[in-house]
C-alpha positions as CSV (number, residue, x, y, z in Angstrom):
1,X,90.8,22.0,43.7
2,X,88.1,23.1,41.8
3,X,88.2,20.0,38.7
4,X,87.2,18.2,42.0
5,X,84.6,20.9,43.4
6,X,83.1,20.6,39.6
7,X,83.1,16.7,40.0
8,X,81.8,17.1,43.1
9,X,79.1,19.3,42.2
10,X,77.6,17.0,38.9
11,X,77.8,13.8,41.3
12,X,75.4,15.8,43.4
13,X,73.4,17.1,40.8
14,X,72.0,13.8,39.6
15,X,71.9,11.8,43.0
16,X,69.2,14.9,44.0
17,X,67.5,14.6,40.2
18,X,67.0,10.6,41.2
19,X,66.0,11.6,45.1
20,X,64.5,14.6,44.6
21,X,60.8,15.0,46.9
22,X,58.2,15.8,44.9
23,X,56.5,17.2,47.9
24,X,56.5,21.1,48.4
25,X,58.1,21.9,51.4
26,X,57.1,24.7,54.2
27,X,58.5,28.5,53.8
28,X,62.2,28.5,54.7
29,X,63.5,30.1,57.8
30,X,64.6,33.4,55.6
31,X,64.5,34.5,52.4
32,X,63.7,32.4,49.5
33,X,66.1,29.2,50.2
34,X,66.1,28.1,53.5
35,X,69.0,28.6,55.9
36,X,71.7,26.5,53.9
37,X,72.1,29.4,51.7
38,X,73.5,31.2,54.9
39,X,77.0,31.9,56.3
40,X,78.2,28.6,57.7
41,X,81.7,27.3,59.6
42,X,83.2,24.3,60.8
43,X,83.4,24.4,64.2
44,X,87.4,22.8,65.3
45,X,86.2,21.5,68.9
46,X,84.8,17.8,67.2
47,X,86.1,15.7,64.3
48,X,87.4,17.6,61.3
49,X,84.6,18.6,58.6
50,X,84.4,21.0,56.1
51,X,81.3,22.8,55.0
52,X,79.9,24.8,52.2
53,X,76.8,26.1,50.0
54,X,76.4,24.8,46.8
55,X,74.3,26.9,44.4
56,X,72.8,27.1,41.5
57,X,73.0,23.3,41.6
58,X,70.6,23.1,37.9
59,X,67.6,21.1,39.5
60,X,64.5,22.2,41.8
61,X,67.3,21.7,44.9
62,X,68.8,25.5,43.9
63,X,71.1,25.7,46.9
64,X,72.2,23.1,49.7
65,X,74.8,22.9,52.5
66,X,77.3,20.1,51.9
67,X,79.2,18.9,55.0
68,X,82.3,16.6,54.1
69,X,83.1,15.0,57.2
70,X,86.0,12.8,58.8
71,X,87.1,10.3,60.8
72,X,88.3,11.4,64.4
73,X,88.3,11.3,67.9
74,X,85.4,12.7,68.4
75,X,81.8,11.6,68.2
76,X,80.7,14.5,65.7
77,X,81.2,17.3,63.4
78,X,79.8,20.7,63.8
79,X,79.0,23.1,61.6
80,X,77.8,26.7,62.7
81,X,75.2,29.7,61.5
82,X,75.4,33.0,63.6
83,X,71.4,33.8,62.9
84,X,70.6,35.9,65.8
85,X,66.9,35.8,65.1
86,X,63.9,35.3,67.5
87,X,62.9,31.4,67.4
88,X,60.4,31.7,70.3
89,X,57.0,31.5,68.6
90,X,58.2,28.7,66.5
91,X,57.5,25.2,66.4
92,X,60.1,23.7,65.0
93,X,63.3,23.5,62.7
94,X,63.1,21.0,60.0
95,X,65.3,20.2,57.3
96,X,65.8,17.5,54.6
97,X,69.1,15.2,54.4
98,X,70.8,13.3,51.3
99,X,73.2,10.9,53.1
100,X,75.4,10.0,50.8
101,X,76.8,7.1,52.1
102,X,75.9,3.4,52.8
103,X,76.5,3.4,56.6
104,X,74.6,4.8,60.0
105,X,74.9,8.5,60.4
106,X,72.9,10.5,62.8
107,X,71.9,14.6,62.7
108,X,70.9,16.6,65.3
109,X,70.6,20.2,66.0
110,X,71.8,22.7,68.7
111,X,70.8,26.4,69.1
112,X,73.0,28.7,71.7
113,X,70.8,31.5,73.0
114,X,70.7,34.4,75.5
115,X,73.7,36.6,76.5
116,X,75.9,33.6,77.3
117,X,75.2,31.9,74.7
118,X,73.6,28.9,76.2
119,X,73.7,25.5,74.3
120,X,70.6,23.5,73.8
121,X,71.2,20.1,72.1
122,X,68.2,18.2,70.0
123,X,68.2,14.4,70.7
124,X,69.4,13.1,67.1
125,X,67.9,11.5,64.3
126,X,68.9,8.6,61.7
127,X,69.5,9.8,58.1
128,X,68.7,7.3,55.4
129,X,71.9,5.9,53.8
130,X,72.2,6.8,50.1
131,X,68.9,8.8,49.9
132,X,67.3,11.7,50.8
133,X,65.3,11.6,54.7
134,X,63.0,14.9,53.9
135,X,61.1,16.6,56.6
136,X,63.8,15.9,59.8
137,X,61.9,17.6,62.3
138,X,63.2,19.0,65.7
139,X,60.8,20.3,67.8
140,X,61.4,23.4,69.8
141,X,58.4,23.5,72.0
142,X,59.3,20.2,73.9
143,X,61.2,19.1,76.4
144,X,63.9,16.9,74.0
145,X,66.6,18.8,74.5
146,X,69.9,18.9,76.9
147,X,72.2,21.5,78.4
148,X,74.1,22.1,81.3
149,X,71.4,23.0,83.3
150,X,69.8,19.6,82.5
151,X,72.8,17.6,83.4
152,X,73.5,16.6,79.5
153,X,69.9,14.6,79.9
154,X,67.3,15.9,77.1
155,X,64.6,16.6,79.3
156,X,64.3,20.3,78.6
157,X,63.3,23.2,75.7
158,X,65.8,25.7,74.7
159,X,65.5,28.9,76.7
160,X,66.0,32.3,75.8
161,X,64.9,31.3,72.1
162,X,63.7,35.3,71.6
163,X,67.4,35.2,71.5
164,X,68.8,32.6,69.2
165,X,72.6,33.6,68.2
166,X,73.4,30.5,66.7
167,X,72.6,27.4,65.2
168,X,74.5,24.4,65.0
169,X,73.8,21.3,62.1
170,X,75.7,18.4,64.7
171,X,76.6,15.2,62.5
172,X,77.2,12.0,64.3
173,X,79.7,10.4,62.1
174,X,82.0,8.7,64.5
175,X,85.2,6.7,62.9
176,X,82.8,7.3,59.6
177,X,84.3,9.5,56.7
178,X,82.0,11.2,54.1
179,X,79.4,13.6,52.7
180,X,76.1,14.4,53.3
181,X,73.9,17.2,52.1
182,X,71.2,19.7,54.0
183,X,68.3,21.8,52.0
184,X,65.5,23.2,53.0
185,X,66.9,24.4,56.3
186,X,63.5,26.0,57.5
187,X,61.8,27.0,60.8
188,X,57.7,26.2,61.4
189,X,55.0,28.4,62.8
């Protein structure tokens, strides 16, 4: 309901006034905010989540993505961006992530490219519990990444990146229920 959204939404204001980087980060991916201002969805093939850009959040952090995600079956939550953009001259992806709870969580990252919409999975990464980890960097141009092709091993880079058509934020929560928080969603030369 949206007394809860408003809770919500001061709770994160002053955990990102207390974490906030001081750092300036890299130009986003597009536009002015980075990528978590996009279009995103919860994907229904992993545990259940819920996703969603908060604006205008009153702090240097104007915009993030907020994933709530749940308990499940499955070892993660999914959340999509149709981007269809050309990724192949760059570096990297990086982001920034407020985990807002006290136990493990791991992100990671996959892109599905080319005319069939090949998936390429990032190894993933720790987030800090109850702060922010800035800077969460998965690198394009090496051979970290899994698919098919690769037998599910990451041993390979993404193929076809000069035709990205989506990209996928992958949280590793588990039997774990809770929030955490993306900005600065960006791409590197």
């Amino acid at each position: 309901d949206s007394a809860e959204a408003a809770a919500a939404k001061a709770r994160l204001e002053t955990e990102v006034q207390k974490t906030a980087p001081t750092a300036t980060p890299t130009a986003p991916a597009a536009g002015g905010e980075g990528l978590e201002i996009q279009a995103w969805r919860a994907e229904r093939w992993g545990n259940n989540g819920e996703v969603q850009s908060l604006q205008d959040t009153g702090n240097n952090r104007t915009a993030v993505l907020e994933i709530k995600y749940k308990a499940g079956g499955k070892d993660k939550v999914a959340v999509c961006c149709p981007i269809n953009t050309d990724l192949a001259k760059k570096k990297a992806i990086v982001l920034d992530v407020y985990h807002k709870e006290k136990g493990d969580l791991k992100i990671a990252l996959a892109v599905q490219t080319g005319a069939n919409y090949e998936w390429f999975e990032s190894n993933p990464l720790a987030a800090k519990p109850e702060t922010w980890t800035t800077g969460m960097r998965f690198n394009l141009a090496f051979n970290e990444w899994k698919c098919k092709a690769s037998g599910w091993v990451n041993r390979v880079q993404p193929a076809d990146l000069n035709n990205t058509r989506n990209l996928l934020v992958l949280v590793y929560n588990g039997n774990a229920t809770g929030t955490v928080y993306i900005d600065n969603l960006r791409t590197e030369e």
